[in-house]
C-alpha positions as CSV (number, residue, x, y, z in Angstrom):
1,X,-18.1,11.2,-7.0
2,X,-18.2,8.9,-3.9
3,X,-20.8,10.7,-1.1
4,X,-18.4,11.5,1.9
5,X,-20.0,11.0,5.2
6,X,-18.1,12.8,8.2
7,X,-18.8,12.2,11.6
8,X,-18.0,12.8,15.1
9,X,-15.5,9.9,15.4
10,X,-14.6,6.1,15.0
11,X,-17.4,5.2,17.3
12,X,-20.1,6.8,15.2
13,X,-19.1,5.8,11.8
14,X,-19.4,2.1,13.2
15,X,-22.9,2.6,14.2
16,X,-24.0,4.4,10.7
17,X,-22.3,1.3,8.7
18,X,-23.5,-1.2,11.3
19,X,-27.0,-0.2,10.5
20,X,-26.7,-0.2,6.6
21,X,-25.5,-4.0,7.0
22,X,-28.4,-4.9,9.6
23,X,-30.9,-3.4,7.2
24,X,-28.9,-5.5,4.3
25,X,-29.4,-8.6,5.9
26,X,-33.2,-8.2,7.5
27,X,-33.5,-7.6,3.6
28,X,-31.4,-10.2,2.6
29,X,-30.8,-12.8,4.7
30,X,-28.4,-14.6,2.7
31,X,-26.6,-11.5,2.3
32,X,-22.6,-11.2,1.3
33,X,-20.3,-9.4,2.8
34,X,-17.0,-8.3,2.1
35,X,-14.6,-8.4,4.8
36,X,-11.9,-5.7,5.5
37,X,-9.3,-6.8,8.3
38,X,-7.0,-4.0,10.6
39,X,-8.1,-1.7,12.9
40,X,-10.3,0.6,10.8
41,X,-13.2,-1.6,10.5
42,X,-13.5,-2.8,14.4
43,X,-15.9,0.1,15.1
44,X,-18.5,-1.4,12.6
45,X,-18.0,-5.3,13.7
46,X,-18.4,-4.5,17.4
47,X,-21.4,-2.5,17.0
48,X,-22.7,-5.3,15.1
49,X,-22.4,-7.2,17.7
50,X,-25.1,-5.7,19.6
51,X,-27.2,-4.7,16.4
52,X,-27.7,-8.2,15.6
53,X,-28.4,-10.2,18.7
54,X,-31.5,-11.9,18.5
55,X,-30.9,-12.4,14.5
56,X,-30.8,-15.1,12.1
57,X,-27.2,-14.4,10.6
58,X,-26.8,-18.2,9.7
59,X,-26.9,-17.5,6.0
60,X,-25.1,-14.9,5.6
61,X,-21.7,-15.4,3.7
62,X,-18.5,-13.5,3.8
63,X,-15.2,-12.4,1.5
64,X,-12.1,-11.5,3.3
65,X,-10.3,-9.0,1.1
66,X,-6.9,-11.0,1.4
67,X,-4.2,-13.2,3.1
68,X,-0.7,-13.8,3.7
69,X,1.1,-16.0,1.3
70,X,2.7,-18.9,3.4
71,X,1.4,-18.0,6.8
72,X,-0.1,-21.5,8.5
73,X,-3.9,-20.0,9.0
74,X,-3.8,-21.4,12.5
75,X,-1.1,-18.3,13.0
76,X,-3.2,-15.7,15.1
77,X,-2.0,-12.9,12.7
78,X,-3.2,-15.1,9.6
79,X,-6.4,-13.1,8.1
80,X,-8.2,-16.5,8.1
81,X,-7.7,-16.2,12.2
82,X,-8.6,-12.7,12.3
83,X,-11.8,-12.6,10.8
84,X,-12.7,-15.6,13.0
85,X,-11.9,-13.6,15.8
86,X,-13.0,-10.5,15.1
87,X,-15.9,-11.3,13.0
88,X,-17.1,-14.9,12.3
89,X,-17.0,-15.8,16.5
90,X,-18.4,-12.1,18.2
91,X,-21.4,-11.9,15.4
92,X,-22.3,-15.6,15.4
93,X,-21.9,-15.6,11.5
94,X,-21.2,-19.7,10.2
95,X,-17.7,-19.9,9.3
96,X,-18.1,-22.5,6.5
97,X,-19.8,-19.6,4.6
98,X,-17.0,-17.2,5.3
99,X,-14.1,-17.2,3.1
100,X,-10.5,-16.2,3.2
101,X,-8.2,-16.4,0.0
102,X,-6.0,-19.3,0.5
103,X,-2.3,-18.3,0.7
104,X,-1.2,-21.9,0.8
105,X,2.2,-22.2,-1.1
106,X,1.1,-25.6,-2.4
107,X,-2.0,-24.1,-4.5
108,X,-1.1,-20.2,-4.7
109,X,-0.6,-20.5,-8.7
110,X,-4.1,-21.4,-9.2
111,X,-5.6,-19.7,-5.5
112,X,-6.4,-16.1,-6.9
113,X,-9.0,-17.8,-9.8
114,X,-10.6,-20.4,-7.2
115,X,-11.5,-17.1,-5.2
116,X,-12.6,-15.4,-8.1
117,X,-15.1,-17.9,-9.1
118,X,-16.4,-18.4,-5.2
119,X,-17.7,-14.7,-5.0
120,X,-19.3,-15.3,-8.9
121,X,-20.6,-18.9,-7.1
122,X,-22.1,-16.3,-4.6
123,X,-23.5,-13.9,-6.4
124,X,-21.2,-10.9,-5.7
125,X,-20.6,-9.1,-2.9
126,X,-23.4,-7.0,-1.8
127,X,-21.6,-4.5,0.5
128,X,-17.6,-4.5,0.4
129,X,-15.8,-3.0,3.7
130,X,-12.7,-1.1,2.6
131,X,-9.6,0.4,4.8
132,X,-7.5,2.2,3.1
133,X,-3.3,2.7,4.1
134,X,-1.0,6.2,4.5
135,X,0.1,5.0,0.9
136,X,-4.0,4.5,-0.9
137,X,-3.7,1.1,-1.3
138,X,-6.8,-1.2,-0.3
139,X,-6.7,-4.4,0.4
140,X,-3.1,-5.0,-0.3
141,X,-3.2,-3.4,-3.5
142,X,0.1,-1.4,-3.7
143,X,0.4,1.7,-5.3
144,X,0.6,0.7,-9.3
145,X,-1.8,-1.8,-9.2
146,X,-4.4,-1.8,-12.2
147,X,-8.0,-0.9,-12.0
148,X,-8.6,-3.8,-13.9
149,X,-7.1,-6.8,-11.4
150,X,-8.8,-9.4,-10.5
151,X,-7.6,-11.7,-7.3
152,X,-4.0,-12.7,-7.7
153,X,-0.4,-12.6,-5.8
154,X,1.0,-9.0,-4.8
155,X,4.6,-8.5,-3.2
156,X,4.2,-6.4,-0.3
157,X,5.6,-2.7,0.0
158,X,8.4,-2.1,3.0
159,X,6.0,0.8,4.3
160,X,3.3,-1.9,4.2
161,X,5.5,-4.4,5.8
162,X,6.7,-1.9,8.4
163,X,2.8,-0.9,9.7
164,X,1.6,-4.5,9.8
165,X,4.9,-5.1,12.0
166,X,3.9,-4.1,15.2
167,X,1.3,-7.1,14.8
168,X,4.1,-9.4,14.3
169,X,7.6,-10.0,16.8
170,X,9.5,-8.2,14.2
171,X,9.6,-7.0,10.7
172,X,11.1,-10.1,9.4
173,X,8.4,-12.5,10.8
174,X,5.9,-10.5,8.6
175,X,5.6,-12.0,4.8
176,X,6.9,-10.9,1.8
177,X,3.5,-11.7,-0.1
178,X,0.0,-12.0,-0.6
179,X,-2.8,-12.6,-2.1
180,X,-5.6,-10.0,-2.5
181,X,-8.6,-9.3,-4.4
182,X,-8.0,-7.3,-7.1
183,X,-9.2,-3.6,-7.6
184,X,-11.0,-4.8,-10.3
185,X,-12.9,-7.4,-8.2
186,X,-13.7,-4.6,-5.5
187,X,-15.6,-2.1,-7.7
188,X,-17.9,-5.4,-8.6
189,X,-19.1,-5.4,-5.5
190,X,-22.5,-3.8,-5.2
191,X,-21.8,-0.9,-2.4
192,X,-18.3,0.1,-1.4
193,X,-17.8,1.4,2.0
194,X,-14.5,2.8,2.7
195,X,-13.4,3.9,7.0
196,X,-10.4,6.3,7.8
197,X,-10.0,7.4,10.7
198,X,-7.2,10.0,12.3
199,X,-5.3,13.1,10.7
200,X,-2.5,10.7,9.4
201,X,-5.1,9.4,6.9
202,X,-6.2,12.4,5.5
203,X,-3.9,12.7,2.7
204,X,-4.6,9.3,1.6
205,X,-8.4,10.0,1.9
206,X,-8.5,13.1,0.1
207,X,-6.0,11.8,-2.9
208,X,-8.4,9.0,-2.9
209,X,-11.7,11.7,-3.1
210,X,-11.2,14.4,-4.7
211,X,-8.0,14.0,-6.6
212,X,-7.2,12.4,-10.1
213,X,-7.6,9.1,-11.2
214,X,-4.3,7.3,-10.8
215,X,-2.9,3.9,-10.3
216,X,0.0,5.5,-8.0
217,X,-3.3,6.0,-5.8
218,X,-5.0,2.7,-5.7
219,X,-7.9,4.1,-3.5
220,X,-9.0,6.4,-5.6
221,X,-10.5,3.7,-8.4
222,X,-13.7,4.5,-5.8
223,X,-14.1,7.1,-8.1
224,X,-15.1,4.6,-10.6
225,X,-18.0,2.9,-8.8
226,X,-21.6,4.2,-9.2
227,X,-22.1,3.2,-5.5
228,X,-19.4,4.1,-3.4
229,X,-20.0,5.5,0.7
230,X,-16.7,7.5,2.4
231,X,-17.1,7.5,6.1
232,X,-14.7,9.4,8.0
233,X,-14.0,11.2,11.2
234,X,-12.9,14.8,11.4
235,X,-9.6,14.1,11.3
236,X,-9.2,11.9,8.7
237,X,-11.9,14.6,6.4
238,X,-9.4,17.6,7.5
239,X,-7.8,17.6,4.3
240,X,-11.0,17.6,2.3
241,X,-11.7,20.7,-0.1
242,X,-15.1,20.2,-0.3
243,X,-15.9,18.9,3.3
244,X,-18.2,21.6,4.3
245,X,-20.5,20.2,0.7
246,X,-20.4,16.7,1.9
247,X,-21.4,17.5,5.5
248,X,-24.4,20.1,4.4
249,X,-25.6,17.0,1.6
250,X,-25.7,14.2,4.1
251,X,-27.3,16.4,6.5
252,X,-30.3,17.2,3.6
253,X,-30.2,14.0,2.2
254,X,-33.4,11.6,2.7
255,X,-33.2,9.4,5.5
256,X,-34.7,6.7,3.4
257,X,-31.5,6.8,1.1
258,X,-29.8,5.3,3.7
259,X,-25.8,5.6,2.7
């Protein structure tokens, strides 16, 4: 089972995951880490920001979880813009050691194995970031996808098209496809750390947590990994059988554990 952290709100679960990655990296300065885009991780990435001022983060390397198939990366809703914006530029990380999958229509047939072997190149990732959407997928692994994928092409649901609209002029400006590590690829990453935040997660989060293994429920291949952290706010834990378990556990846990 996945250890389910639940706390106060967004705020504080960015400060508990910020300081698992600062302690990663004073540890490992070469560290990798996997990058989730949307508006679930922002709480960790801008208390980051303050966490590691004054820090040598020029080795550290980076895997975006996907990308838009056909989007021009200089678009400022591509994922290769986003991350610069939101991760690579505020924390001062190198961007020629952070990577994006590359959704270029030229080399898409072949784009999902170049990825595949840059994060072996690497090493793995050491701590992988995770969102997860009102439907379970993570990263854009729709519900159906196997436990076993590795990076390739995924057509986009409607519902997922019609939540990632309102960063886009319309629904039709916002692509048809793209390419995502696979759910396989995730649970190879060392530590799994997946954010929800708000009632209109919970569902999703407790599917994810506590119910059965199913590829309907992409998020819920967490199960599977020896290593995997749930942060949440109270909201997003309300539909959690077993909340009360998780929140006596990490209150006895040892602080040395970390999470």
């Amino acid at each position: 089972m996945a250890e389910v952290v639940i706390v106060e709100n967004a705020e504080a679960a960015g400060a508990l995951v910020a300081q698992e990655i600062v302690e990663l990296i004073d540890g490992r300065p070469d560290a990798v880490l996997g990058l989730a885009t949307g508006s679930t991780p922002l709480p960790v990435y801008q208390a980051l920001r303050e966490r590691l001022a004054g820090r040598d983060v020029s080795q550290v390397r980076g895997f975006a979880l996907d990308e838009y198939v056909g989007l021009d990366p200089a678009h400022s809703e591509s994922y290769r813009s986003v991350i610069t914006r939101e991760v690579v530029e505020p924390l001062g990380l190198d961007p020629r050691r952070i990577h994006v999958p590359n959704g270029a229509q030229e080399t898409i047939q072949h784009a999902g194995a170049d990825y595949e072997e840059a994060i072996d190149a690497a090493g793995g990732v050491d701590l992988q970031i995770l969102g997860i959407g009102t439907d379970g997928h993570i990263g854009f692994n729709e519900p159906g996808s196997s436990f076993a994928s590795r990076t390739r092409v995924k057509t986009l649901t409607e519902q997922t098209r019609e939540d990632n609209a309102r960063f886009f002029d319309s629904i039709d400006d916002v692509p048809r496809h793209c390419i995502t590590q696979g759910l396989g690829t995730i649970l190879r990453a060392r530590h799994l750390v997946l954010l929800a935040f708000g009632e209109g997660k919970a569902q999703a989060v407790a599917d994810a947590v506590e119910g059965p293994l199913s590829a309907i429920l992409p998020g819920s291949a967490i199960q599977l990994h020896p290593h995997a952290t749930v942060v949440v706010d109270e909201a997003a834990a309300s539909k959690l059988a077993l909340a009360d378990y998780y929140r006596y556990t990490f209150a006895n846990k040892p602080s040395w554990q970390g999470i």
